[in-house]
C-alpha positions as CSV (number, residue, x, y, z in Angstrom):
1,X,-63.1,-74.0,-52.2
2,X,-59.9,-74.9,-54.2
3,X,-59.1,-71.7,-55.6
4,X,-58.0,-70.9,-51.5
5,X,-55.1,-73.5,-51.4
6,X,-52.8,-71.1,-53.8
7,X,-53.6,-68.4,-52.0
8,X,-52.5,-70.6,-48.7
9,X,-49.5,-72.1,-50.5
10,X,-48.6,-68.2,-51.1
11,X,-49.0,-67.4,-47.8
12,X,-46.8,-69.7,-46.1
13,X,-44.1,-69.0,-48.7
14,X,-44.4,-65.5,-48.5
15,X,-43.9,-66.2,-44.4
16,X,-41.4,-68.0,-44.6
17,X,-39.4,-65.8,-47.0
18,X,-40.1,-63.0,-44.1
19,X,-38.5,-65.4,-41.5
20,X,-35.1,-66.0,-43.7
21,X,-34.9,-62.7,-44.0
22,X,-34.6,-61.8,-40.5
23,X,-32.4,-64.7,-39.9
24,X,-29.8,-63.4,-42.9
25,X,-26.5,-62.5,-42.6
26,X,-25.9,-58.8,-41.3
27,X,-24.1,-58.4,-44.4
28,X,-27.1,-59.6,-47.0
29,X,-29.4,-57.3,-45.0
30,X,-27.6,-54.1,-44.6
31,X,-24.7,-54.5,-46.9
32,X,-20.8,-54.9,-46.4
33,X,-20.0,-51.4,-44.7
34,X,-23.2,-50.8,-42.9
35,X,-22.5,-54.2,-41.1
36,X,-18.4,-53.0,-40.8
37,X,-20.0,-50.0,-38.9
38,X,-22.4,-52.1,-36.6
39,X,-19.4,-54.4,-35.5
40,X,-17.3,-52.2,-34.8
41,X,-19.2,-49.7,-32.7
42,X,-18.3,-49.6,-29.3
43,X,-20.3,-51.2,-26.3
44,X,-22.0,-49.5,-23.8
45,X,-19.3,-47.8,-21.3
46,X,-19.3,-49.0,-18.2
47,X,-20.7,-46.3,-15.3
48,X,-19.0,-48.0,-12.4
49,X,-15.7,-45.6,-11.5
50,X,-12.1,-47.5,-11.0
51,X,-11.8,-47.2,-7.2
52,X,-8.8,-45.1,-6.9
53,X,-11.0,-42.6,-8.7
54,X,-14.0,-43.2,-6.2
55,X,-12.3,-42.6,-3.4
56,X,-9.9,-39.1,-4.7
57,X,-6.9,-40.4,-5.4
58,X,-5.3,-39.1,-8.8
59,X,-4.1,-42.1,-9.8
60,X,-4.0,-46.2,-8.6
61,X,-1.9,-47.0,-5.6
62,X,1.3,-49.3,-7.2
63,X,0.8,-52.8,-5.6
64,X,3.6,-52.9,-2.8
65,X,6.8,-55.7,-3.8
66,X,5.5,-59.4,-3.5
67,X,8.8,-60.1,-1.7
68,X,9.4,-57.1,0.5
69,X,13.0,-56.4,0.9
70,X,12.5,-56.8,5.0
71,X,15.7,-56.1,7.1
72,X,16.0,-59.1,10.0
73,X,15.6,-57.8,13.2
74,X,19.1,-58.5,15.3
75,X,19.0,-61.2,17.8
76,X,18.7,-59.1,21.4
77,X,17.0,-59.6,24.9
78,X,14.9,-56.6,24.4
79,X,12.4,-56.1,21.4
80,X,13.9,-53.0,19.1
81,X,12.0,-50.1,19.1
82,X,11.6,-48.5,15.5
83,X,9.7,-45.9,13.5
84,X,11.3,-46.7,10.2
85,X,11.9,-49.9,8.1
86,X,15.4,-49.6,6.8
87,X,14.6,-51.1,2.7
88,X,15.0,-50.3,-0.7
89,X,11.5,-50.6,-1.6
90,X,9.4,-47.7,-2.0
91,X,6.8,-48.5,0.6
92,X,5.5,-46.4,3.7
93,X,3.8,-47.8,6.5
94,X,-0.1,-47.0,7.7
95,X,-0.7,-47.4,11.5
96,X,-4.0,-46.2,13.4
97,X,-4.0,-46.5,17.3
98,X,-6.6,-46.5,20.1
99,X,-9.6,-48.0,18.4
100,X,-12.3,-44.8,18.7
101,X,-13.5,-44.3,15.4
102,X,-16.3,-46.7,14.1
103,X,-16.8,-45.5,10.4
104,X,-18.0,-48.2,8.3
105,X,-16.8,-46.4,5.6
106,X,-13.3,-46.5,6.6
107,X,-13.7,-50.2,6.0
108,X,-14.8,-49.7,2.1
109,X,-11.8,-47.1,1.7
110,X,-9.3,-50.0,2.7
111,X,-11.2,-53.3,0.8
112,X,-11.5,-51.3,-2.0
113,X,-8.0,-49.6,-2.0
114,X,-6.6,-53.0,-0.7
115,X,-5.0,-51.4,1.6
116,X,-2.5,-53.0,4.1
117,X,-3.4,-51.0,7.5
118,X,-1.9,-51.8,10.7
119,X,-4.7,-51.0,13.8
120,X,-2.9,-50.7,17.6
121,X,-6.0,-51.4,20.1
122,X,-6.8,-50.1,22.8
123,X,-9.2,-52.3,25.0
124,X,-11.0,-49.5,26.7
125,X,-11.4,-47.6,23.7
126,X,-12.7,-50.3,21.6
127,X,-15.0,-51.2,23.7
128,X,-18.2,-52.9,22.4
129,X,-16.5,-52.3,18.9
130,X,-14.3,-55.2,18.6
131,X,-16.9,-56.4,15.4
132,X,-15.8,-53.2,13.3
133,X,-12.3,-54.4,14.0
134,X,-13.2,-58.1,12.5
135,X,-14.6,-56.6,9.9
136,X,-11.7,-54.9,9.2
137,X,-9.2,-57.5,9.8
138,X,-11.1,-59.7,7.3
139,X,-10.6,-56.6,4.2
140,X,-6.7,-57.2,5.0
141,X,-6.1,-55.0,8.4
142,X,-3.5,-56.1,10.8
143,X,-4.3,-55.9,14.2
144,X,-1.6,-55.8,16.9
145,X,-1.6,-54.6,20.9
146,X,-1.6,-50.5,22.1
147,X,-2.0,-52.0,25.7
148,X,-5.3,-52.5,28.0
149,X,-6.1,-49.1,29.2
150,X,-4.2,-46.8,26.9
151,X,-1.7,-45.9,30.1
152,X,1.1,-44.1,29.8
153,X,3.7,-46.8,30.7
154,X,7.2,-45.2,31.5
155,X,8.1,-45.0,34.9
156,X,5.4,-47.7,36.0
157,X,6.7,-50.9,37.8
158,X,6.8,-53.5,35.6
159,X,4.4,-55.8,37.3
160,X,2.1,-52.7,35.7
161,X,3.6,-52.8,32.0
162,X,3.2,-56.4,31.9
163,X,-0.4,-56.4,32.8
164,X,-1.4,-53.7,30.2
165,X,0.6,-55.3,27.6
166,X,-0.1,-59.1,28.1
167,X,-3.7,-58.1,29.4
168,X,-4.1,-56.9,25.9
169,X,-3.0,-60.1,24.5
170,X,-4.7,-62.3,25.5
171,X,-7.7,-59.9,24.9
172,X,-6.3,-59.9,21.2
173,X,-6.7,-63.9,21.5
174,X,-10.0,-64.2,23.1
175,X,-11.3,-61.7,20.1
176,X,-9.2,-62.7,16.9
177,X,-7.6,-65.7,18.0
178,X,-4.0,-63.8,17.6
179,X,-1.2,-63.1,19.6
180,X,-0.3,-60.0,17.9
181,X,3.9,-59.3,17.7
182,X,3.5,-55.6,17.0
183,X,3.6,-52.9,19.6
184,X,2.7,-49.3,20.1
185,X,3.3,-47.8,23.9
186,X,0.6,-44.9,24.9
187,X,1.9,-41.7,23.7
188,X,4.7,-43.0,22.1
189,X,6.3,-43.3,25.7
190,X,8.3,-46.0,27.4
191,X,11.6,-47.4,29.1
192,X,13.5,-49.8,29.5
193,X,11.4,-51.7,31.8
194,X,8.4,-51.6,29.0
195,X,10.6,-53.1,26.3
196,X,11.5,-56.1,29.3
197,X,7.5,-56.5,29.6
198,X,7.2,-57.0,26.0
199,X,9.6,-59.5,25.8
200,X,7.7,-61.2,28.0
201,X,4.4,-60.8,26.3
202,X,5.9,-62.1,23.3
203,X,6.4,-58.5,21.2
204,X,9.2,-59.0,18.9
205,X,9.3,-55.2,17.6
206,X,8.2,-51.8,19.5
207,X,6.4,-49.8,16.8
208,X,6.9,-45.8,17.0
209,X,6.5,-43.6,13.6
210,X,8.4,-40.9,11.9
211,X,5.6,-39.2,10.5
212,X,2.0,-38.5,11.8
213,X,-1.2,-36.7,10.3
214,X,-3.5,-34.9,12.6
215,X,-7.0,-34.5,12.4
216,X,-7.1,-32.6,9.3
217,X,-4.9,-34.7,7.7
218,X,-1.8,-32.4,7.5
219,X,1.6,-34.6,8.2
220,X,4.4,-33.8,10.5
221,X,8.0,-35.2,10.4
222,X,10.0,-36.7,13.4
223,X,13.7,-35.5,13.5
224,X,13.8,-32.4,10.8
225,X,12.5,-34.5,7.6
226,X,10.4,-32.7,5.6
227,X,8.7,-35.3,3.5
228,X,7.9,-38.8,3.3
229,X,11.0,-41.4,2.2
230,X,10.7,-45.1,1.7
231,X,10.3,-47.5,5.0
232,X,8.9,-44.4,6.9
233,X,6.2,-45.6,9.8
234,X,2.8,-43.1,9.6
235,X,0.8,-42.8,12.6
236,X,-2.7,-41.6,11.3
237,X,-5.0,-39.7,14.1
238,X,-8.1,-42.1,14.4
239,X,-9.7,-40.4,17.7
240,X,-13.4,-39.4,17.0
241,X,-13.6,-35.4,17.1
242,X,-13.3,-32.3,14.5
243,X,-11.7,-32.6,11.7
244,X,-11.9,-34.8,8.8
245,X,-12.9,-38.8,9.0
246,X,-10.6,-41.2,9.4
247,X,-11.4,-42.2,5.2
248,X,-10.8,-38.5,4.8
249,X,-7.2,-38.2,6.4
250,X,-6.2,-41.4,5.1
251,X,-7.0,-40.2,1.5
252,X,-5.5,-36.6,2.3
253,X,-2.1,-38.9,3.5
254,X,-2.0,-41.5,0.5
255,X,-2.1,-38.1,-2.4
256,X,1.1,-37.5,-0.4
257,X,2.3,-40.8,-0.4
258,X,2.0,-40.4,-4.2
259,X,3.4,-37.7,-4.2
260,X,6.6,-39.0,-3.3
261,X,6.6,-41.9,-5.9
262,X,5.5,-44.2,-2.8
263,X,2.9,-46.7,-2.1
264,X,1.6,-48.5,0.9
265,X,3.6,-51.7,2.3
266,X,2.7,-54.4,4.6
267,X,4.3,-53.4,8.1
268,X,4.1,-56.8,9.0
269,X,5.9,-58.3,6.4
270,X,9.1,-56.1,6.9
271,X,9.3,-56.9,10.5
C-alpha cells in the first residue's frame, strides 16, 4: 500500500498547481496585450433611454435659472392681471386649467421631464379626481384656483365672484392644505369687480397667457406674435376629447419651446 502515497502526494500538488493557476494574474495567463484588450473593452451598454429621448424630445430640456430673474409685482389694491413675465431669462410658462383629463401618464411625462407645470382647478371638473392632482403636485406641479364652478365671472355681482373664487380656496386647503396665490378666470374673462374679489380671497396675481395650444397641439399667439419669446405664459388645452393627450400636446409644445432656444420656468417663482 505505500507505493499509493506518491501517487497521492502527486495528486494534491498537481491540484493545487490547477488552483494557482486560475487565481494568476490576467497578465501570466493570457499575456500582456491579451489582458490590455480584456481591460479595456467596454461594459455592457445600458438599454434604459435618457428620458428626453423617451418621451420625443430632440434634445434635454436646459434646467430653468436657479435664481429666476422675477420682476416684483407693484404694490396696488387690485391683483395685476398678466399673461407674460417681463425677465431676461429664457423661460416660458406651462399652465393647464379645468382639471378634466386623468392620464396617469401625463404624470410620468412631468416627473420624468421635471417639469414645473402650473394646474388652475376647477372643482366641478375635478371631481372625484383630486388624488391625480396629489399625485401630481407631489412630481413638482403647482396647483393654484380656476374658481368653483368654472363660471364665467364678468358681469356677476361680486357677492358671486367671491364665492367661486374663495369657495375654491378653501377647497384648495381642505385638499392640499394650500391657499393657492395664482389665478385663472373662466374663459379668460373678468372685470374689475373679479380682480376686487380676488383681493379678497388672497390672489396676489390674475394669470392670463399669450399663447395657447389646442387639442392637436398647434399654438396660437395673443396680440400678432408669431412665436414664443422669453416670460411668455402657455395655456395648454387639457379638456378630455379628440385630439392628442394631454402628454401628447405638451411634448408637441416643449419641441417648440426648443425651438426657440427656451426651456420651461417655474411660474411661481417669477410672481
Amino acid at each position: 500500500m505505500r507505493w499509493r502515497a506518491p501517487a497521492a502526494g502527486l495528486l494534491a500538488a498537481t491540484l493545487l498547481l490547477a488552483g494557482c493557476a486560475q487565481s494568476a494574474d490576467p497578465v501570466e495567463r493570457l499575456g500582456k496585450k491579451a489582458a490590455e484588450r480584456v481591460r479595456a473593452a467596454p461594459g455592457p451598454a445600458s438599454s434604459a433611454e435618457p428620458p428626453y429621448r423617451r418621451w420625443g424630445l430632440p434634445s434635454p430640456l436646459p434646467p430653468p435659472p436657479a435664481r429666476p430673474a422675477r420682476t416684483p409685482l407693484r404694490a396696488a389694491s387690485l391683483p395685476p392681471v398678466v399673461d407674460h413675465i417681463p425677465t431676461p431669462d429664457k423661460v416660458v410658462f406651462l399652465t393647464y386649467d379645468d382639471g378634466a383629463e386623468k392620464d396617469p401618464r401625463f404624470i410620468d411625462l412631468v416627473r420624468e421631464l421635471r417639469l414645473p407645470v402650473t394646474m388652475f382647478l376647477t372643482d366641478s371638473v375635478v371631481g372625484p379626481g383630486y388624488g391625480h392632482f396629489a399625485r401630481l403636485r407631489s412630481v413638482g406641479a403647482s396647483i393654484q384656483n380656476h374658481t368653483l364652478d368654472h363660471s364665467a365671472l364678468r358681469g356677476l355681482p361680486y357677492a358671486g365672484q367671491r364665492a367661486e373664487i374663495c369657495g375654491q380656496q378653501d377647497k384648495l386647503r381642505s385638499r392640499f392644505g394650500i391657499r393657492p396665490r395664482l389665478f385663472r378666470p373662466p374663459y379668460g374673462t373678468y372685470d374689475t369687480t373679479t380682480l376686487r374679489a380676488a383681493a379678497d380671497c388672497g390672489i396676489v396675481a390674475v394669470v392670463l397667457w399669450r399663447a395657447s395650444a389646442d387639442g392637436g397641439g398647434e399654438l396660437t399667439y395673443e396680440g400678432g406674435a408669431e412665436q414664443l419669446r422669453a416670460g411668455d405664459v402657455v395655456s395648454i388645452t387639457s379638456g378630455d376629447g379628440a385630439g392628442l393627450t394631454l402628454r401628447e400636446r405638451t411634448v408637441r409644445v416643449l419641441r417648440e419651446v426648443q425651438g426657440e432656444g427656451l426651456t420651461v420656468g417655474r411660474l411661481e417663482e417669477y410672481l
